[in-house]
N, C-alpha and C positions, 0 to 999 in steps of 0.2 A: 269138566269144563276147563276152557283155557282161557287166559285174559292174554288182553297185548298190551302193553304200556309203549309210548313213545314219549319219550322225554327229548327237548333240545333245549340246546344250552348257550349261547354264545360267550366266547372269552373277550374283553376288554383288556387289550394293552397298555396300562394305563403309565407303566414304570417306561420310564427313556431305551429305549436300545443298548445293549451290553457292546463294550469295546469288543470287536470282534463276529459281530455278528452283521446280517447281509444291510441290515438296513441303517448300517453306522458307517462315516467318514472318517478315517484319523490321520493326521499328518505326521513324518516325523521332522525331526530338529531341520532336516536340508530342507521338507517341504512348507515348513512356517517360513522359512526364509524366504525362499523362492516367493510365495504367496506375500510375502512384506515390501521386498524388492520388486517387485510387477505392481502392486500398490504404489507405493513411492512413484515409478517411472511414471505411472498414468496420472498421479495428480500433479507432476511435474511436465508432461505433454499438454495437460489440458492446461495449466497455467501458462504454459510459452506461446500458446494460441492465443490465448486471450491477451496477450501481454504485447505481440507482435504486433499489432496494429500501429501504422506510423500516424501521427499528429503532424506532420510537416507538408507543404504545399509546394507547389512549384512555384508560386508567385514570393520574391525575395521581400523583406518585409524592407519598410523606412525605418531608419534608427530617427529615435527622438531628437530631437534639434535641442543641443546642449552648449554649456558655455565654461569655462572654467573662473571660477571664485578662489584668492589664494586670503587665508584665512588670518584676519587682524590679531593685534594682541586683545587680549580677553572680548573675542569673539568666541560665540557659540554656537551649537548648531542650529538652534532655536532662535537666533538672530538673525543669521544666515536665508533660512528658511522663511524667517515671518517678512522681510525683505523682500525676496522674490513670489510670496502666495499672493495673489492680484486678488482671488474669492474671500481669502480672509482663513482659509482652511489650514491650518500652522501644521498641526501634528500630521496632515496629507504629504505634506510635502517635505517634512524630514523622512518620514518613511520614504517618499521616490529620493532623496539625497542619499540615505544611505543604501536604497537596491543600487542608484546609479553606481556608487563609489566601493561596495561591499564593504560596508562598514558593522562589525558587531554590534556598536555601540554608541551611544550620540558623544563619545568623547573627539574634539579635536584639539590641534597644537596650533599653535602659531606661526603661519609659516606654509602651512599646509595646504595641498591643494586641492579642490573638490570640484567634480563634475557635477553642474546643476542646469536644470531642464529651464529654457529659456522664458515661457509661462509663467 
């Protein structure tokens, strides 16, 4: 009598692919660069796209209608300001005094002279 066995087996590949073998990538030192460098470019193309959009219109704008203030002895800016605020809104209107005049800080001199918004 003869018997037949048939046995099957499948292998699971369960370990990462060997450096070297068909189903592995590797780069050398020039090709991380390369791969770095086409990075960089592309997320520096995709931010100049997005970035180039103008905000500017063809209609010129009106400048605000301003007046010049030349500033007393121990005047302040907060005098200045509460003077010309008609709503009563004080610290609104030091802030447009000093965007008007680029001013860092609410310090002024005597003497001085400041663009302030006619309102």
């Amino acid at each position: 009598m003869s018997t037949m066995a048939a046995t099957h087996t499948l292998r699971h590949q369960s370990r990462p692919a060997r450096p070297g073998s068909p189903g592995s990538v590797r780069l050398t030192r020039r090709g991380r660069l390369v791969v770095l460098v086409a990075a960089v470019l592309a997320v520096l193309a995709i931010g100049f796209f997005f970035a180039s959009g103008s905000v500017a219109t063809d209609q010129p704008g009106t400048p605000e209608p301003t007046r010049v203030v030349q500033v007393g002895a121990g005047d302040t800016l907060w005098d200045i300001a509460a003077g010309i605020a008609d709503d009563g809104d004080v610290r609104a209107m030091v802030d447009r005094i000093q965007d008007l005049n680029a001013l860092d800080s609410g310090m002024v001199v005597a003497g001085q002279k400041l663009v302030v918004p006619l309102d």
